[in-house]
C-alpha positions in Angstrom: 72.8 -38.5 36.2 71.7 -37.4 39.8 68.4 -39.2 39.6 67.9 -38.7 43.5 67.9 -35.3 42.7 65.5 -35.3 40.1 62.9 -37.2 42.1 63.4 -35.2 45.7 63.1 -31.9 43.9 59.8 -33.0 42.9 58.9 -33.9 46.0 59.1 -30.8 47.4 57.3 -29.5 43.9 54.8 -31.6 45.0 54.9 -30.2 48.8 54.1 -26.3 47.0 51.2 -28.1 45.2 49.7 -29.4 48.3 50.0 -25.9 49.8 48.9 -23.5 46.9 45.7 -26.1 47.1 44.4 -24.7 50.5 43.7 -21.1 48.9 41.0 -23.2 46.6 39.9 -25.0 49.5 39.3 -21.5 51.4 37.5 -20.4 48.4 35.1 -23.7 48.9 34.7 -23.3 52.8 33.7 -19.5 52.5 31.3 -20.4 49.9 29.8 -24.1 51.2 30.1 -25.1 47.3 30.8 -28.7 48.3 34.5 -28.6 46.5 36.0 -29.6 50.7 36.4 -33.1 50.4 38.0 -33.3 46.5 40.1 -30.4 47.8 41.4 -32.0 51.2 41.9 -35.2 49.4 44.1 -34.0 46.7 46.0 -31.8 49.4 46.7 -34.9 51.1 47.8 -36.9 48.2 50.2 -34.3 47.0 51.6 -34.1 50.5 51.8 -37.8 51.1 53.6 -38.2 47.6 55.7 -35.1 48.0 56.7 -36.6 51.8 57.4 -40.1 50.1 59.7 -38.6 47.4 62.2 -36.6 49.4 62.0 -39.7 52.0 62.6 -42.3 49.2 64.8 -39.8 47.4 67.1 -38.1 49.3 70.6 -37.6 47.4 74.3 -37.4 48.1 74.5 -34.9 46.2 72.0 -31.9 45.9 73.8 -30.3 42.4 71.8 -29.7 39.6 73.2 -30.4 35.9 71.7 -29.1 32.7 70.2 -32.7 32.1 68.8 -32.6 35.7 67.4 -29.0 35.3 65.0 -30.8 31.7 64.1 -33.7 33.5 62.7 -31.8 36.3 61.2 -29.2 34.7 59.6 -31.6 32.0 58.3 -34.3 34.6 57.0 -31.4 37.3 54.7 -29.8 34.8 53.2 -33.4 33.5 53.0 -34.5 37.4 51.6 -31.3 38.8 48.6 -31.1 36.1 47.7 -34.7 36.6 47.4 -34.6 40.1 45.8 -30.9 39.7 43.3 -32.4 37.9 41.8 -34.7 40.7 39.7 -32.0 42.2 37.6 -31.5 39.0 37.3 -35.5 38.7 36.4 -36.3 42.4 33.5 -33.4 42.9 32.2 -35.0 39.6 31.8 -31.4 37.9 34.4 -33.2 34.9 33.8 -36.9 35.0 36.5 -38.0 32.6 39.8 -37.8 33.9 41.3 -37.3 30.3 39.0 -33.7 30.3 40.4 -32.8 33.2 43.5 -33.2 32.1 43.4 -31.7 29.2 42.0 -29.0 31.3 44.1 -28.3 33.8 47.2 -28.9 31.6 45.1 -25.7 29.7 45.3 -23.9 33.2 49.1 -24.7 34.1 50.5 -23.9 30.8 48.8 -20.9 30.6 46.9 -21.7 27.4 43.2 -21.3 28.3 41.7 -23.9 25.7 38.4 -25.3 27.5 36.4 -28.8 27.1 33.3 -27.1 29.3 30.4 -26.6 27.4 28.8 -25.0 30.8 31.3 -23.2 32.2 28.8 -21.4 34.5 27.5 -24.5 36.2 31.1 -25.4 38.0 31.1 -24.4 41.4 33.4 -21.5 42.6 35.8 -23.4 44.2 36.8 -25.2 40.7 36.2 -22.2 38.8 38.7 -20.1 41.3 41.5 -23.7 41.1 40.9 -23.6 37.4 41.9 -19.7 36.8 44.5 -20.4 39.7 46.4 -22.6 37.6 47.1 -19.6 35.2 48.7 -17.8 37.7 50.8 -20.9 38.9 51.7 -21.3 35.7 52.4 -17.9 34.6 55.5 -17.1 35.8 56.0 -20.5 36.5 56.1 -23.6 39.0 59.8 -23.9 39.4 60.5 -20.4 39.5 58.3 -20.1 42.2 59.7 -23.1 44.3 63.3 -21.2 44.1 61.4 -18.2 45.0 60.1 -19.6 48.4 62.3 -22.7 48.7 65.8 -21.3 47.9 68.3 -23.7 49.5 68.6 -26.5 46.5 72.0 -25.5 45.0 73.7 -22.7 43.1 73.4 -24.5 39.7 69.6 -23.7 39.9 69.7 -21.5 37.2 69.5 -24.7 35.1 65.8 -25.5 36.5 65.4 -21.6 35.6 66.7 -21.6 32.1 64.9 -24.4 31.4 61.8 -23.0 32.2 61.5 -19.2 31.7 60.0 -18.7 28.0 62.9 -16.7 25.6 66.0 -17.4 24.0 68.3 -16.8 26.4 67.5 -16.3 30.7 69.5 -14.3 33.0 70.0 -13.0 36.4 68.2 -10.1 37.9 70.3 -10.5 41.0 73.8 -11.7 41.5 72.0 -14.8 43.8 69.2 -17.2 42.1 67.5 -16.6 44.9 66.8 -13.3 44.8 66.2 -12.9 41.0 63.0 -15.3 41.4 61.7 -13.4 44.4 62.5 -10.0 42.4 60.2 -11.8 39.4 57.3 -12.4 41.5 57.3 -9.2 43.5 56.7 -7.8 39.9 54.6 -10.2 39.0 52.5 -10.3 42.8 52.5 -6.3 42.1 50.9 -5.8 39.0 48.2 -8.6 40.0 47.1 -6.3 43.2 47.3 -3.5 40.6 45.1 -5.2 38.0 43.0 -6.7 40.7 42.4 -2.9 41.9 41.3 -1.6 39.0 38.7 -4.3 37.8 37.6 -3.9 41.4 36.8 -0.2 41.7 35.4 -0.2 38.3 32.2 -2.2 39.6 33.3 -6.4 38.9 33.2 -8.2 42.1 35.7 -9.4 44.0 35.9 -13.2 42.8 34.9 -12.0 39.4 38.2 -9.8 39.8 40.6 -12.1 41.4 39.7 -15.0 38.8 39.7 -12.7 35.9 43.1 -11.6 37.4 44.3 -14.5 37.6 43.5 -15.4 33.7 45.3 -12.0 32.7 48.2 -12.2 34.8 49.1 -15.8 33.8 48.0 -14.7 30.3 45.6 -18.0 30.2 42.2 -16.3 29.9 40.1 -18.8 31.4 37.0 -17.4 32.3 33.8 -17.8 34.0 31.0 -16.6 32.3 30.2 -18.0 28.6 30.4 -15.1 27.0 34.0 -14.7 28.5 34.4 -11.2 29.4 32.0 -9.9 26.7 29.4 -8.9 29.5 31.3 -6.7 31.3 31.9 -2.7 30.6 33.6 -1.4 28.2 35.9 -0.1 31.2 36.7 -3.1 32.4 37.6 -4.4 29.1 40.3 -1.9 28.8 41.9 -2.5 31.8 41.9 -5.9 30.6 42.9 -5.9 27.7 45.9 -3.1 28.5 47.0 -5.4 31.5 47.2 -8.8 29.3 49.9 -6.3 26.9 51.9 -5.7 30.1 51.9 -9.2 31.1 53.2 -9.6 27.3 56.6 -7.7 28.2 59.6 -9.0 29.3 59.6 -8.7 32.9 63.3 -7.2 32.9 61.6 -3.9 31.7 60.1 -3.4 34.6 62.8 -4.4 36.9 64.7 -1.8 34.7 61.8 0.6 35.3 62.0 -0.2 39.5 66.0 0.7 39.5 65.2 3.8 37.4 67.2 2.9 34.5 64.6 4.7 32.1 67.1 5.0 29.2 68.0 0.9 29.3 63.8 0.1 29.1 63.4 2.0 26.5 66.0 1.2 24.5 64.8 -2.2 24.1 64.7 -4.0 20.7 62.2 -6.2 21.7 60.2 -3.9 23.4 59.5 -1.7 20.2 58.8 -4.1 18.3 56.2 -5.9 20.3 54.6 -2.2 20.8 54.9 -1.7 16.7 53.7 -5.1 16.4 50.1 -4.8 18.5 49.4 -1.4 17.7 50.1 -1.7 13.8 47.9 -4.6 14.3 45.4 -3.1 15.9 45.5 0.0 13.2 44.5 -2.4 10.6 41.8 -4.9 11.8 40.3 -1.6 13.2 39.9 -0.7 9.4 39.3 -3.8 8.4 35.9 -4.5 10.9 35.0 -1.3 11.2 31.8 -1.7 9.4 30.6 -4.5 11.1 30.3 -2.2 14.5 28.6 1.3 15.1 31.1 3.3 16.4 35.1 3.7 15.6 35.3 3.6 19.5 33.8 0.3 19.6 35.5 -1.2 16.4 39.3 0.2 18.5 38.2 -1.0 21.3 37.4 -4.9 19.8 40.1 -4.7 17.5 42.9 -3.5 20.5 41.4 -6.3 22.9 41.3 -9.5 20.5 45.2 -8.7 19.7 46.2 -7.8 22.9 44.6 -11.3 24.3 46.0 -13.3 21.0 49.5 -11.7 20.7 50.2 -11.8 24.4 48.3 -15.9 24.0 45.7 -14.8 26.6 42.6 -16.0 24.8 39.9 -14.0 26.4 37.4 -12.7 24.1 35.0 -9.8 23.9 33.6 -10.7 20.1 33.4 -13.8 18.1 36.4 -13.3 15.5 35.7 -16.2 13.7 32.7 -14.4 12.3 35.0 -11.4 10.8 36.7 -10.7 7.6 39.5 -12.8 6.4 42.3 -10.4 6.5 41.6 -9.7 10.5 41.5 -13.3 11.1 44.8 -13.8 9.0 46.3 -11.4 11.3 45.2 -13.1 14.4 46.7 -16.6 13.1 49.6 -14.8 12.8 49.6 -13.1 16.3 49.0 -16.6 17.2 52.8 -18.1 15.8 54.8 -14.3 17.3 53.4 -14.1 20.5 54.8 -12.0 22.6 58.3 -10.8 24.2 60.3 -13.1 25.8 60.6 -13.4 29.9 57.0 -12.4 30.1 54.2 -14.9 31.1 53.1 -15.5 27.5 53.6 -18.1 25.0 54.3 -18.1 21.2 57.5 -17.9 19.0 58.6 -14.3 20.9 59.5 -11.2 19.5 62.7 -11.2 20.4 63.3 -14.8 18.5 61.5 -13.1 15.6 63.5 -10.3 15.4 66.9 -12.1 15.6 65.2 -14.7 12.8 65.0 -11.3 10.7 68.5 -9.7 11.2 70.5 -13.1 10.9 68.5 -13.5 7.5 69.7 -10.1 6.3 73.1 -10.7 7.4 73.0 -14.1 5.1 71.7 -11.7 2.5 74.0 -9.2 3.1 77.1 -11.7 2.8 75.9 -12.9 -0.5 75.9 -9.3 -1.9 79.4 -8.7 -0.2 81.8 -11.8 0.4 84.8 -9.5 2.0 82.6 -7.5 4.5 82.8 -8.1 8.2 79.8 -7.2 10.0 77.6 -8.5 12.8 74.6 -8.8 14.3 73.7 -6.7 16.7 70.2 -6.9 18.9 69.5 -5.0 22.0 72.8 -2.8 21.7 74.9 -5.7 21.6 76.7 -7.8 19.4 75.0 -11.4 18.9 77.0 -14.3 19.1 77.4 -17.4 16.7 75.9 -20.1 19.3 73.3 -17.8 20.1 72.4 -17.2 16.4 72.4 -21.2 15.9 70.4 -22.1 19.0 67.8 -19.4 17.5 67.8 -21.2 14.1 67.8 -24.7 15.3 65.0 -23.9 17.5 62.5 -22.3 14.9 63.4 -25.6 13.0 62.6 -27.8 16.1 59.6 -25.7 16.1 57.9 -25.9 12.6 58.8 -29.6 12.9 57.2 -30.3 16.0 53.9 -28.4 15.0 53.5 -30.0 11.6 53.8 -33.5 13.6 51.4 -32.4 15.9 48.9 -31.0 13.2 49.2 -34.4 11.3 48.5 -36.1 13.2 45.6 -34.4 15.1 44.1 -34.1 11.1 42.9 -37.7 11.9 40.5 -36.6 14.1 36.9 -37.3 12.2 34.6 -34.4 11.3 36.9 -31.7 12.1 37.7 -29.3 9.2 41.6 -28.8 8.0 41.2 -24.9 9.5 39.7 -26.7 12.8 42.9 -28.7 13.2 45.2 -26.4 12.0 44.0 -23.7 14.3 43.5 -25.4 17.0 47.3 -26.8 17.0 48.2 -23.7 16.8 46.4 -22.6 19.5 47.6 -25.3 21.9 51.0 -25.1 21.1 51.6 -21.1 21.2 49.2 -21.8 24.4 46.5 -19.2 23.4 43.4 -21.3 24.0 40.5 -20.1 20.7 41.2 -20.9 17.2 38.9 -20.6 14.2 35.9 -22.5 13.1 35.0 -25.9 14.9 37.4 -24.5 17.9 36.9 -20.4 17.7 36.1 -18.1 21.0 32.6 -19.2 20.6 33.0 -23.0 20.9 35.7 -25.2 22.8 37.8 -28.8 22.4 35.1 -31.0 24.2 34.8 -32.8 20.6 37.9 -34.0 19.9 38.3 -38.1 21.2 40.4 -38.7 24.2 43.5 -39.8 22.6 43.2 -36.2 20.9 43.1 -34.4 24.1 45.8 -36.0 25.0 47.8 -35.1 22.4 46.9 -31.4 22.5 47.5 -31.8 25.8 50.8 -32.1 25.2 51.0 -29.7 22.5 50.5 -27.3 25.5 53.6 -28.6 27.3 56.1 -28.3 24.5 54.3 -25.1 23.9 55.3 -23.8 27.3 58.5 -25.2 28.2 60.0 -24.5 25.1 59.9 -27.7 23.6 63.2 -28.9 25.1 62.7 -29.8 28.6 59.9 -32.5 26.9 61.7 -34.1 24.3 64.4 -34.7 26.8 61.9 -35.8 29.6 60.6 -38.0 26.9 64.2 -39.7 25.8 64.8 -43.2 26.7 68.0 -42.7 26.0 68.8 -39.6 28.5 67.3 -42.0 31.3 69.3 -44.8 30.4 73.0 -42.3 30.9 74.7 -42.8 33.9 
């Protein structure tokens, strides 16, 4: 194993850290919120470590193996949030270094699950790092490193595929390169769109960049208490239609740039996502309809809350945990599909789902007919074997991992089995509210450290896919030559 490897490409992970820091640290000089010091500090730490890596570091050999491309990925994630989460413990605004963790781990993986029981006391600076983290994190560290830093090796795709949420991760572009910057011109595009609109509809600028920022990650930290309850029903709407876009894979609107109309909207995955939120929508409109005074209103709740849950956003404009037990059913199980793969949210993915669904009706099918030869297609195109197994064998991975992390979170005192289910669920599709002790109305800060920490990592399997984690996590993969 290129170990060297492993360790400089961190370093220079660590280098981008250092860097994104200063916009932060702007935020704090503009606004003399006293966030400099913890800001500069952290900056220079992540530079001095990121210089000391690639100096200690430097390989032979700068290609990058499948096993390489997990190892990075897993580490980069667990190093970047804990040394993201100095600024919040050195301004004193989160004492306990655990909280920040488990905070900023919330921010990077895009989750949005909260520990701050006064959200509006943090100063800007940390409320603007906070909601920046979702944007890091969106569309993700690596990618963005290969974006900016492209001269590591052609086998990059590895750090890529082991990174980008979905079953399976291509090329947009015949060079790595390119594909990464093609993502985040996308991605940088419908921000400044986003940011626009929330703009010229009356919220302020840092209330639109952060808010931005929570959307376009799909993390849905926020910065009021209410989260984005107080603002207009305008607002809400671009919102909550912005945080279904981020939902999409982001091919579709590469396909949409190159004017391949027919390809976008022949997508599998695409319709069924759409068929998914709005039938959705359709039925806890119904089903809340009494508890608000207009059907405008009721549609407009009921479109937001699964919008922010299906694409694992987690910004709320009502307290859900307060309505009927079919809508909340619903939004559990929003919570578990998520949304489509190669967008910025969490979640099993639609397109997983859907191949789950057709490979079960071929098993069906064979039973019925022995002799028949037929396949499974999905997006057009036949499906192979391998692909069909990795899909089972991850949804297996998947249920076993969450009902280990739901165990053993249950032994956390006074927290009811809907508490600890939910909020499992919530960490590990990356959505940020559950229901009851942990709904849009109250936040994790009860749950004892070593529970944190656990969810914490809940988060990280959540967003890298699970993979890139267990085999960060393998004595045994460190041990192989």
């Amino acid at each position: 194993m290129n170990r060297k490897m492993v360790f400089y490409t961190i370093g220079r992970i660590l280098l981008l850290e250092g860097a994104l820091l200063a916009l932060p640290l702007a935020v704090s000089v503009y606004y003399w919120d006293g966030g400099q010091l913890p800001l500069l500090l952290t900056i220079a730490l992540s530079l001095g470590l990121g210089l000391l890596f690639i100096r200690l570091f430097r390989p032979d050999s700068q290609v990058i193996y499948a096993r390489e491309g997990f190892l990075i990925t897993g580490l980069t994630w667990v190093i970047v949030s804990a040394l993201g989460a100095l600024p919040f413990v050195l301004s004193g605004e989160i004492p306990s270094y655990v909280d920040a963790f488990f905070e900023t781990v919330s921010g990077f993986t895009t989750t949005g699950a909260s520990i701050l029981t006064n959200v509006e006391s943090m100063s800007r600076s940390m409320l603007f790092w906070r909601s920046f983290t979702h944007w890091i994190g969106g569309m993700g560290v690596l990618v963005l490193m290969v974006a900016v830093m492209p001269n590591l090796s052609g086998r990059t795709i590895h750090i890529l595929r082991a990174e980008m949420p979905g079953p399976t991760m291509g090329k947009l572009s015949p060079k790595l390169a390119d594909t990464a910057k093609l993502l985040y011109l996308i991605y940088i595009a419908l921000t400044l769109l986003e940011l626009f609109l929330l703009f010229a509809g009356g919220m302020p600028l840092y209330d639109s960049a952060v808010h931005t920022f929570g959307t376009a990650g799909t993390g849905g930290f926020g910065i009021k208490a209410d989260s984005v309850a107080g603002y207009s029903p305008y607002l809400q709407w671009v919102i909550a239609v912005f945080m279904m876009l981020f939902g999409l894979n982001f091919n579709i609107f590469f396909l949409l740039l190159m004017k391949r109309f027919r390809a976008a909207f022949q997508s599998e995955e695409l319709w069924a996502y759409v068929g998914i939120v709005f039938g959705s929508t359709a039925l806890i409109c119904w089903n809340i309809r009494p508890l608000f005074s207009s059907f405008s209103e009721s549609l407009r709740q009921a479109f937001f809350q699964v919008t922010t849950i299906s694409s694992t956003t987690g910004y709320s404009t009502a307290d859900f945990n307060t309505w009927p037990t079919l809508s909340r059913m619903i939004l559990v199980l929003l919570m578990f599909i998520g949304a489509c793969a190669g967008s910025t949210a969490g979640g099993l993915k639609v397109s997983r789902l859907v191949l789950l669904l057709k490979n079960y009706r071929q098993v069906v099918r064979h039973l019925l007919h022995p002799r028949a030869v037929t396949a499974t297609r999905f997006e057009g195109k036949p499906v192979d074997s391998s692909t069909l197994t990795s899909v089972n064998n991850y949804f297996a991975l998947y249920i076993g991992l969450f009902v280990g992390f739901w165990f053993l979170v249950s032994f956390q005192p006074g927290y009811d089995g809907v508490s600890n289910f939910t909020a499992v669920a919530a960490c590990y599709n990356n959505i940020g509210p559950g229901l009851n002790l942990v709904g849009p109305a109250a936040n994790y800060a009860g749950y004892a450290p070593f529970f944190k920490v656990l969810l914490s990592f809940a988060m990280l399997f959540g967003r890298l896919e699970l993979y890139p984690m267990l085999i960060s996590l393998s004595p045994g993969v460190w041990m192989k030559k």
